[in-house]
C-alpha positions in Angstrom: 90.8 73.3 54.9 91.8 70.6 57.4 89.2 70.2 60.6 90.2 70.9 64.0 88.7 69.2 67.1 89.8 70.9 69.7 87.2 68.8 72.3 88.7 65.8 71.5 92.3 65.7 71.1 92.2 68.2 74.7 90.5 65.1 76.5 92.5 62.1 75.2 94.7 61.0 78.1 98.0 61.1 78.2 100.4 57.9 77.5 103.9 57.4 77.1 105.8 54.8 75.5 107.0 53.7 78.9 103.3 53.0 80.1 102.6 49.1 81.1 99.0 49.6 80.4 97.2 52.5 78.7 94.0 54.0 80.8 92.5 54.0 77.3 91.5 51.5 74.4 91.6 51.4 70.6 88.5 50.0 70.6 87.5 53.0 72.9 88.9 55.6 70.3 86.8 53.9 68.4 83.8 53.8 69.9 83.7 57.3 71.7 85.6 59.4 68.8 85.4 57.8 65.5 81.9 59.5 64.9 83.0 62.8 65.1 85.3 62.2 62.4 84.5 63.6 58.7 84.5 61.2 56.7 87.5 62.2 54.7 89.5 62.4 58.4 87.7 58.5 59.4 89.2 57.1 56.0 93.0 58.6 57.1 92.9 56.9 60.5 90.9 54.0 59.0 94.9 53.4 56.9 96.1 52.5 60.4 93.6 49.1 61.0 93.4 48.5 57.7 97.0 46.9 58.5 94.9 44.4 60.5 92.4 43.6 57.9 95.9 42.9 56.0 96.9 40.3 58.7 93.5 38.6 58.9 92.9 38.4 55.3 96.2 36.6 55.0 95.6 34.4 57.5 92.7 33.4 56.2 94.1 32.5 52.8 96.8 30.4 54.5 94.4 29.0 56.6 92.4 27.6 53.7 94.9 27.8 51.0 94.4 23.6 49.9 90.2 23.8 51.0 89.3 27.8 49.8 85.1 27.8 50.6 82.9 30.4 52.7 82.8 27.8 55.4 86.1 26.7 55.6 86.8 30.8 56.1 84.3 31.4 59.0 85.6 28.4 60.4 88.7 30.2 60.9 87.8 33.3 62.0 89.2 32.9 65.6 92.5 33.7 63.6 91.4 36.8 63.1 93.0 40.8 65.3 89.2 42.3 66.6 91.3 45.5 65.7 90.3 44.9 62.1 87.9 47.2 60.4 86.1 44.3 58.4 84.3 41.5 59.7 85.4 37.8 58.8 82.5 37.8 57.0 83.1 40.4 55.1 86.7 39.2 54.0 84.7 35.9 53.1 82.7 37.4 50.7 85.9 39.9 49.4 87.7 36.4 49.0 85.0 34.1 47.4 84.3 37.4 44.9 87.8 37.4 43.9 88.3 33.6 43.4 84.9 33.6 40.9 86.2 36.7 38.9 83.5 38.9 40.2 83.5 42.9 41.4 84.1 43.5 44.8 81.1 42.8 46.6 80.9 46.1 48.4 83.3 49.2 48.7 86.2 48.3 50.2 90.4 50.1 49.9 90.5 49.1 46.2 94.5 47.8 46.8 93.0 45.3 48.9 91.1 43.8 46.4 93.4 44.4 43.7 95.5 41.9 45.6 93.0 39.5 45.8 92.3 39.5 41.8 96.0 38.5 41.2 96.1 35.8 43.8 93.7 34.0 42.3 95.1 35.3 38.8 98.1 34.0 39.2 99.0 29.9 39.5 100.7 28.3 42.3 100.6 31.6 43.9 103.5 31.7 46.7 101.7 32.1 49.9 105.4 32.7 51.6 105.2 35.9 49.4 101.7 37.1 49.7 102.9 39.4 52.4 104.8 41.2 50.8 102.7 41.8 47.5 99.8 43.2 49.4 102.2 45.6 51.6 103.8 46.9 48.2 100.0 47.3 47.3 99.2 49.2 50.5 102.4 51.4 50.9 101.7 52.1 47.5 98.7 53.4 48.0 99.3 55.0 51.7 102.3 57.3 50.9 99.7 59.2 48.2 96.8 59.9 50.2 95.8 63.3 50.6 97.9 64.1 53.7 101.0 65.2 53.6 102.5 63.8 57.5 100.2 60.6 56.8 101.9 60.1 53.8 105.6 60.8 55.5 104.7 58.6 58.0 103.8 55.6 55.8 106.9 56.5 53.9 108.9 56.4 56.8 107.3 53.1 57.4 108.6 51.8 54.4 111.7 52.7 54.3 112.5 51.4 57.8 111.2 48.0 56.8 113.3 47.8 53.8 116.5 49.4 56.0 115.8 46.2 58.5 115.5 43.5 55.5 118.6 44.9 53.7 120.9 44.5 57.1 119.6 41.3 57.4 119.8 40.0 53.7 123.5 41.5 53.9 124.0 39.5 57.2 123.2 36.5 55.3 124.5 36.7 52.2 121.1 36.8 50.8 120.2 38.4 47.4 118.5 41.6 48.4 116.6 42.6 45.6 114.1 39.5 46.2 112.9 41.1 49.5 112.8 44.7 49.0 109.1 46.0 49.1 107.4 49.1 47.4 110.0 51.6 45.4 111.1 54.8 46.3 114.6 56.7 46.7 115.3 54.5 49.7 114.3 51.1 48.1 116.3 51.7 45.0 119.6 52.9 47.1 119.1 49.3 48.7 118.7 47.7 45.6 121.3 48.2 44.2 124.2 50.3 46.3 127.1 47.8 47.5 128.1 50.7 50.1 128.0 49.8 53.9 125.3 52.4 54.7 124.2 52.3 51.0 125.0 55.7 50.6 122.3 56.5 52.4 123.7 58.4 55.9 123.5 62.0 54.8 119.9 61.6 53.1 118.5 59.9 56.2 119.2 61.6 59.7 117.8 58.0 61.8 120.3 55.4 59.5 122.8 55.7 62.3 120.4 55.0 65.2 118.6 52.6 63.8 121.6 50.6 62.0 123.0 50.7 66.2 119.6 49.1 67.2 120.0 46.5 64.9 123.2 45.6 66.6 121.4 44.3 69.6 121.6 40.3 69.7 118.5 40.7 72.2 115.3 40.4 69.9 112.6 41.8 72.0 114.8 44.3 73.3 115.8 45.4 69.5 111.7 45.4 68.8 110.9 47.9 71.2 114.2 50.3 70.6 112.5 50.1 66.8 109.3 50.7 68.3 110.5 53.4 70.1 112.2 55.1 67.1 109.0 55.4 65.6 107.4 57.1 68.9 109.8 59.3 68.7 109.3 60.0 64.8 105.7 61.1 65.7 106.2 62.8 68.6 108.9 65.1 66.6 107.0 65.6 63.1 103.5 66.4 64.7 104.7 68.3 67.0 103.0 71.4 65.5 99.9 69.7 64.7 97.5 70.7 68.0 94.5 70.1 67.2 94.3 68.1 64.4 93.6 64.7 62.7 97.4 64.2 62.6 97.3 64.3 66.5 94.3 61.8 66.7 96.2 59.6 64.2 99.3 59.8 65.6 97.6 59.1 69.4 96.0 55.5 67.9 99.6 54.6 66.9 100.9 55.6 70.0 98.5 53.4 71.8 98.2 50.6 69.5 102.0 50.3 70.3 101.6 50.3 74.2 98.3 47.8 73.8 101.4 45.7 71.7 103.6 45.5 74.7 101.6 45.4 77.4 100.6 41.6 76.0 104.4 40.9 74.8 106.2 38.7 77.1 110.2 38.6 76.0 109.1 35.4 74.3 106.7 36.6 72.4 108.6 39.4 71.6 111.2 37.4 69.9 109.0 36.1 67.8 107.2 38.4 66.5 110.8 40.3 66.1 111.5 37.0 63.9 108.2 37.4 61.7 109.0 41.2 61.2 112.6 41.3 60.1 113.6 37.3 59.7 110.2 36.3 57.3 112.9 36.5 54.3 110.4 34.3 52.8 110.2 31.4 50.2 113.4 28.7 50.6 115.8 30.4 52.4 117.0 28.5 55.5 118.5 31.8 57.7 121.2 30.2 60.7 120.2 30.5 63.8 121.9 33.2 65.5 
């Protein structure tokens, strides 16, 4: 039987994706309301900075990839998102564990370190591609935890990402098989359907919308609109969930999102647009648009 908590979820303030700045903080959510999680609900919302754990550990092996120590790890720690749920300390052990051959240290999301084993299991690792490998690993694991919506959502996720790196493989002539992450109905459609919507429009009500977003030559703008699409995938699949971790979930993304763009400038924006869609990885040189 799924908890309520009715206290909270009435006294979390109200954003919108419109909002310049959010009255509230992730880091207050987790301060003020993470404690009166159960432990099964803390472990659902923990799925959601666990993506930041992702980023820093990353960063960290790129960082150090030719000079891999402890030191050379904590000496890179200002590369690391405070929105992380593990301490660069903590990834320094996960990493130096890993590159001995030994157990995990402590307990920690088991894909996480699964990742880490074939890094170092595996020669002249590509770190152009280690972004991908360890979100296969995670989506993997986030579309089969014990909640249904959570699960949908991280599907969605998926799907969406693959949906953006097929349009632009396809703008570019690009082999689209090499860049397709996780499996699924959706992934395998893209894979391997020559069809302009990959025969895809009926199964998936958002194609349309989101193949129109991807039409926009302005990149920050066509961030948000994605951004945006998302919002509204929340808002309209938990919109019968009152008082539940589902609406405490879907409130951190909502205001992990409006934290995002309250920092963006259009700059920055187009960027990070680049590193989301454009990070086609390894050799390939994509024109400039």
């Amino acid at each position: 039987m799924s908890m309520n908590y009715y206290y909270l979820v009435a006294g979390l303030a109200d954003i919108s994706f419109d909002n310049e700045k959010s009255s509230y903080s992730v880091s207050a959510f987790r301060e003020e309301i993470y404690p009166s999680l159960t432990e099964k609900d803390r472990r659902l919302v923990d799925l959601i900075f666990q993506q930041y754990d992702q980023r820093n550990l990353l960063a960290l092996l790129r960082a150090t990839d030719t000079n891999l120590s402890t030191e050379s790890i904590l000496a890179n720690a200002s590369l690391c998102n405070n929105n992380g749920l593990l301490q660069v300390e903590q990834l320094a052990e996960l990493i130096m564990a890993a590159k001995q051959g030994d157990k995990a240290p402590f307990e920690c999301p088991e894909y996480l370190y699964i990742f880490l084993q074939q890094y170092f299991s595996t020669e002249n690792s590509a770190t152009s591609l280690l972004e991908d490998k360890l979100q296969a690993l995670f989506y993997e694991y986030a579309t089969k935890v014990d909640n249904k919506f959570i699960a949908t959502w991280y599907q969605y996720n998926l799907d969406v990402k693959n949906i953006i790196t097929a349009y632009t493989a396809r703008k570019y002539s690009l082999d689209v098989t090499n860049y397709i992450v996780g499996g699924g109905d959706v992934a395998d459609a893209l894979k391997t359907s020559g069809a302009r919507d990959w025969g895809l429009s009926f199964a998936i009500g958002y194609l349309d919308s989101l193949m129109a977003i991807l039409e926009d030559s302005d990149l920050a703008s066509r961030e948000r609109k994605i951004d945006l699409l998302k919002w509204n995938w929340l808002e309209e699949n938990s919109f019968f969930n009152y008082f539940s971790i589902e609406k405490l979930f879907v409130f951190v993304e909502k205001l992990l999102m409006v934290e995002r763009w309250a920092v963006l400038d259009k700059e920055k924006g187009q960027q990070l647009f680049r590193t989301l869609i454009g990070n086609l990885k390894s050799e390939v040189t994509v024109p400039t648009e």
